[in-house]
Chimera marker file (.cmm) of the C-alpha trace (Angstrom):
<marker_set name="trace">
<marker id="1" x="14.169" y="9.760" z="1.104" r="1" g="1" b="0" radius="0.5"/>
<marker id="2" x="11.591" y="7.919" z="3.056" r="1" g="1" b="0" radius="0.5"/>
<marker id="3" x="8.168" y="6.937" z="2.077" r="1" g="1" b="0" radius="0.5"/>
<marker id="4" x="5.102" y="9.291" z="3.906" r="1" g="1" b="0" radius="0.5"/>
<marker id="5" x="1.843" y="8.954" z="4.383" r="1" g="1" b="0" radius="0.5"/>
<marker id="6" x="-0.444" y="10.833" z="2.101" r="1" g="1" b="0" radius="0.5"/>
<marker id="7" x="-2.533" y="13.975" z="3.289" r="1" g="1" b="0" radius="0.5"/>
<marker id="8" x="-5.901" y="13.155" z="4.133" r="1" g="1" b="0" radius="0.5"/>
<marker id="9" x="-6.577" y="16.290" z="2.691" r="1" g="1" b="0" radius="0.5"/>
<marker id="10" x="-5.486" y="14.606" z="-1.374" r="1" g="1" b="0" radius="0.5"/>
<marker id="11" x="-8.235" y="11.872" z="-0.853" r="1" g="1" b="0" radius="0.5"/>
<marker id="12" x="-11.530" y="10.887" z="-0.601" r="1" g="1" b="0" radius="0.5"/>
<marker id="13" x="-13.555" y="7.815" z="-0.242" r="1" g="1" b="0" radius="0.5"/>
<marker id="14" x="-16.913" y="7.922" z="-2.356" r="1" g="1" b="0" radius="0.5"/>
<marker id="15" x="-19.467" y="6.062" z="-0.425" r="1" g="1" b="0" radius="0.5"/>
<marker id="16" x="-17.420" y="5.592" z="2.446" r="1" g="1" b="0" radius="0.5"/>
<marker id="17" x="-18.001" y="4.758" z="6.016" r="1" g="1" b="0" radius="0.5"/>
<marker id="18" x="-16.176" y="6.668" z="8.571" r="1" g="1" b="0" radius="0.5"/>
<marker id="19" x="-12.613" y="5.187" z="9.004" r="1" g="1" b="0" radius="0.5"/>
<marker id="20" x="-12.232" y="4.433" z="5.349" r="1" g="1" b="0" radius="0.5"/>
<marker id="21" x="-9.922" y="6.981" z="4.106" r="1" g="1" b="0" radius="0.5"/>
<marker id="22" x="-7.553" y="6.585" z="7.304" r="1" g="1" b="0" radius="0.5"/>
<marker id="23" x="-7.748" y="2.791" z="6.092" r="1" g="1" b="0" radius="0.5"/>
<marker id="24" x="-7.125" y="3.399" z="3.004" r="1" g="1" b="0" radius="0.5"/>
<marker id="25" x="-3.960" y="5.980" z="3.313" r="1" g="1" b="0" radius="0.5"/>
<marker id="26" x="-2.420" y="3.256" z="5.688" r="1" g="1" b="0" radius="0.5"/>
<marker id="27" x="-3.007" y="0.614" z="3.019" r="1" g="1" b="0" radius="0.5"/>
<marker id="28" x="-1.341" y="3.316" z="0.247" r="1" g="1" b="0" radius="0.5"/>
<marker id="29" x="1.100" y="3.693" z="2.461" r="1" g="1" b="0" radius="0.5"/>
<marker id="30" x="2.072" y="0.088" z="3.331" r="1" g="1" b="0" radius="0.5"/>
<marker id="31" x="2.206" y="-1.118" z="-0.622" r="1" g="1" b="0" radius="0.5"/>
<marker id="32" x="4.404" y="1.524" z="-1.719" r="1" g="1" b="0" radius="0.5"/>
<marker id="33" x="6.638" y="0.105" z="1.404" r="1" g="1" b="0" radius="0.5"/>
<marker id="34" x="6.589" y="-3.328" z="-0.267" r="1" g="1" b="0" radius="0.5"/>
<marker id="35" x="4.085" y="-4.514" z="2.839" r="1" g="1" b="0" radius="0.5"/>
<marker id="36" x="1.377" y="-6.325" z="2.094" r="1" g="1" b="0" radius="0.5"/>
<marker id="37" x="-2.087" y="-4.261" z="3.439" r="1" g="1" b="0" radius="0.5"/>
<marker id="38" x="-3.263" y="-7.313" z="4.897" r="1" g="1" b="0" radius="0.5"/>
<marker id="39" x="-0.711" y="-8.152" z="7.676" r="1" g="1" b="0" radius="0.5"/>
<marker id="40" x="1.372" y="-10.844" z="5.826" r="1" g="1" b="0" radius="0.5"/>
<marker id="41" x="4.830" y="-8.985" z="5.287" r="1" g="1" b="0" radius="0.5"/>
<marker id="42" x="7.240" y="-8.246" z="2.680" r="1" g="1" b="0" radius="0.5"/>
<marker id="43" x="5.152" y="-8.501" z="-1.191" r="1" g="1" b="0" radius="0.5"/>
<marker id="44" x="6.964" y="-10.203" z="-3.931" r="1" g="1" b="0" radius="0.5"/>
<marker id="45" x="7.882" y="-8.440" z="-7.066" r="1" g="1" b="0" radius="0.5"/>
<marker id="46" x="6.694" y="-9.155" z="-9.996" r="1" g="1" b="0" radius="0.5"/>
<marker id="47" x="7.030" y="-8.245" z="-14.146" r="1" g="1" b="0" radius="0.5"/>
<marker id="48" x="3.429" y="-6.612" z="-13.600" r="1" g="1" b="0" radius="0.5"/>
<marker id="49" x="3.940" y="-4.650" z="-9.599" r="1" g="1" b="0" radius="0.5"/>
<marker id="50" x="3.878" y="-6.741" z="-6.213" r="1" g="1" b="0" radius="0.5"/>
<marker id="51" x="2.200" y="-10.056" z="-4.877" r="1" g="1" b="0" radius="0.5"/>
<marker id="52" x="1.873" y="-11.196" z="-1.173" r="1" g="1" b="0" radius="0.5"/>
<marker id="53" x="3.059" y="-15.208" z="-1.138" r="1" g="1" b="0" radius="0.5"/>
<marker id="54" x="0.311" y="-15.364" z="2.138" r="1" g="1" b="0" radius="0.5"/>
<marker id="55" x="-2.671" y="-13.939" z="1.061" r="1" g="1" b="0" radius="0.5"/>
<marker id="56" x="-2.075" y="-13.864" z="-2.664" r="1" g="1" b="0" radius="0.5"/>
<marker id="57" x="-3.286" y="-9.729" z="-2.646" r="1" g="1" b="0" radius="0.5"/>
<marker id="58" x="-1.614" y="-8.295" z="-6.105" r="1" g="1" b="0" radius="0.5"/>
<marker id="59" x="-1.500" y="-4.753" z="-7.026" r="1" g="1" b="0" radius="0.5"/>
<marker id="60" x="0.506" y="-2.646" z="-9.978" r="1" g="1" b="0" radius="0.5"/>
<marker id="61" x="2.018" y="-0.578" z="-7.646" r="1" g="1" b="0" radius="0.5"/>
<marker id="62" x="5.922" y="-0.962" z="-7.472" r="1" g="1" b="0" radius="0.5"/>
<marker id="63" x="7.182" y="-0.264" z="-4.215" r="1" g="1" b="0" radius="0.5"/>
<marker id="64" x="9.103" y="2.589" z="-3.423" r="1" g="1" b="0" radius="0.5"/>
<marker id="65" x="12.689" y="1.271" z="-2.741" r="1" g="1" b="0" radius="0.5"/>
<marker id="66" x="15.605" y="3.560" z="-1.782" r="1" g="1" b="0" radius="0.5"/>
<marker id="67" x="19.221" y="2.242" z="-1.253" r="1" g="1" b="0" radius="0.5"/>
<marker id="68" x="19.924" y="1.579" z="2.313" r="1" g="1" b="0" radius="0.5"/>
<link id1="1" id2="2" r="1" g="1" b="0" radius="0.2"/>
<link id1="2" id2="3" r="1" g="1" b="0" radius="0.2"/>
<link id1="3" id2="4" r="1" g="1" b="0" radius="0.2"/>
<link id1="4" id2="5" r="1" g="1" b="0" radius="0.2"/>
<link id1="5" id2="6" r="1" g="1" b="0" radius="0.2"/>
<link id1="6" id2="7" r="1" g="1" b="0" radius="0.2"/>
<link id1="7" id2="8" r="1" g="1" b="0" radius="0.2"/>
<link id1="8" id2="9" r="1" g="1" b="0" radius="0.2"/>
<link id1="9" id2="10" r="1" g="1" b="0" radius="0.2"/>
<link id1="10" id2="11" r="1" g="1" b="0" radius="0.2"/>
<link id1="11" id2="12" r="1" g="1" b="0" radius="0.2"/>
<link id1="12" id2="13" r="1" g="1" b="0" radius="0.2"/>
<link id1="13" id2="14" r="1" g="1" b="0" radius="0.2"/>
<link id1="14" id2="15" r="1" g="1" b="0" radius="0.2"/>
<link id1="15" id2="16" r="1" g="1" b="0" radius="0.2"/>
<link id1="16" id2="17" r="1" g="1" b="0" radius="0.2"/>
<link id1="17" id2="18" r="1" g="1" b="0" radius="0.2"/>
<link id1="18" id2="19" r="1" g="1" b="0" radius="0.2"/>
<link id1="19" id2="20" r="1" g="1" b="0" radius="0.2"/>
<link id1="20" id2="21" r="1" g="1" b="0" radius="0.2"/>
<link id1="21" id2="22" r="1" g="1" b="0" radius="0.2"/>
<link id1="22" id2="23" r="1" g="1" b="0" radius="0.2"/>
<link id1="23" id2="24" r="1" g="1" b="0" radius="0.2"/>
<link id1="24" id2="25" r="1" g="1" b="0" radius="0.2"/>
<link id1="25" id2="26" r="1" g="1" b="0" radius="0.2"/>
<link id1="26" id2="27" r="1" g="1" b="0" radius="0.2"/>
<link id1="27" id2="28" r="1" g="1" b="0" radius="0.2"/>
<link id1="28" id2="29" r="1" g="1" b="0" radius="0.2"/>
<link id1="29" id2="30" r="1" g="1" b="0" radius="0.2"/>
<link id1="30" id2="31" r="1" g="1" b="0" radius="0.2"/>
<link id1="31" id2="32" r="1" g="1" b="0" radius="0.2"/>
<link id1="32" id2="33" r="1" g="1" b="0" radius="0.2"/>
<link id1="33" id2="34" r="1" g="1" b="0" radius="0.2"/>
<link id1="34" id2="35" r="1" g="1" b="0" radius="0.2"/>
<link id1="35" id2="36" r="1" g="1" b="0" radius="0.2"/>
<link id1="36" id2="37" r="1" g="1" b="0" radius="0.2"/>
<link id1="37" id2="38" r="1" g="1" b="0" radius="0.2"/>
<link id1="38" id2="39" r="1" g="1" b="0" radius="0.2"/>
<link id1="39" id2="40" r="1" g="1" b="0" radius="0.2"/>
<link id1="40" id2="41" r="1" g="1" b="0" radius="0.2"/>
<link id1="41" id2="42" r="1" g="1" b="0" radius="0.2"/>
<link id1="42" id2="43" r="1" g="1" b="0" radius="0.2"/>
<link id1="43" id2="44" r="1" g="1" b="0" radius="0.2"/>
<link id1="44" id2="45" r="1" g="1" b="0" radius="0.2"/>
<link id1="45" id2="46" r="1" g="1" b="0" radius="0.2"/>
<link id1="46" id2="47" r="1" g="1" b="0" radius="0.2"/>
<link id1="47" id2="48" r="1" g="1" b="0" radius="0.2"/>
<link id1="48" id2="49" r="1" g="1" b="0" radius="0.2"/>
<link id1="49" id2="50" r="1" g="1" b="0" radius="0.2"/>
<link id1="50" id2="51" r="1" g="1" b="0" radius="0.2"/>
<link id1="51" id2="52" r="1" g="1" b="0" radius="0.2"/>
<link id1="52" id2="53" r="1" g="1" b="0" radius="0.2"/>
<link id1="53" id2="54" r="1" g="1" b="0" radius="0.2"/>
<link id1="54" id2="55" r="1" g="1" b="0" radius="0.2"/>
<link id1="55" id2="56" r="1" g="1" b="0" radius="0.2"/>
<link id1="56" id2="57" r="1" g="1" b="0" radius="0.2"/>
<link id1="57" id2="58" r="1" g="1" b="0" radius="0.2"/>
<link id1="58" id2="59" r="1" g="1" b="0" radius="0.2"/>
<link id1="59" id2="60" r="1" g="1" b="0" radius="0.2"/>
<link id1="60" id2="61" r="1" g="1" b="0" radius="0.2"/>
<link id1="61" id2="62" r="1" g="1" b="0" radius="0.2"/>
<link id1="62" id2="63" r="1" g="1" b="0" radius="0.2"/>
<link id1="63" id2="64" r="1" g="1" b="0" radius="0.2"/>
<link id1="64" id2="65" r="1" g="1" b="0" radius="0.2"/>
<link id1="65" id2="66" r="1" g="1" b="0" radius="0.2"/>
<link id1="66" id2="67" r="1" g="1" b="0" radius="0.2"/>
<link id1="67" id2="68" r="1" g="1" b="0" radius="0.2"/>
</marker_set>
């Protein structure tokens, strides 16, 4: 099973400025690949979810990993 995007339909941004919730689904998207949002690469896992060694960006999320 691969790893979608979410609808943009399931979200909003609160407050937002246009180009937020694209930004943000992309972002979604690329953490639960084990990418970091910013650019840097693969995320590091740790006990509590992921860390990026570049940019130091931590989240709880674990990634979604499927056997190759």
């Amino acid at each position: 099973m691969s790893i979608e995007r979410r609808d943009p339909d399931t979200i909003e941004v609160l407050g937002g400025k246009p180009g937020d919730k694209e930004r943000a689904i992309e972002a979604d998207y690329l953490i639960r690949s084990g990418m970091c949002p910013n650019g840097h690469g693969l995320m590091q896992l740790g006990g509590w979810g992921q860390e990026c060694p570049a940019c130091g960006f931590t989240c709880n999320t674990l990634p979604e990993l499927t056997k190759q």
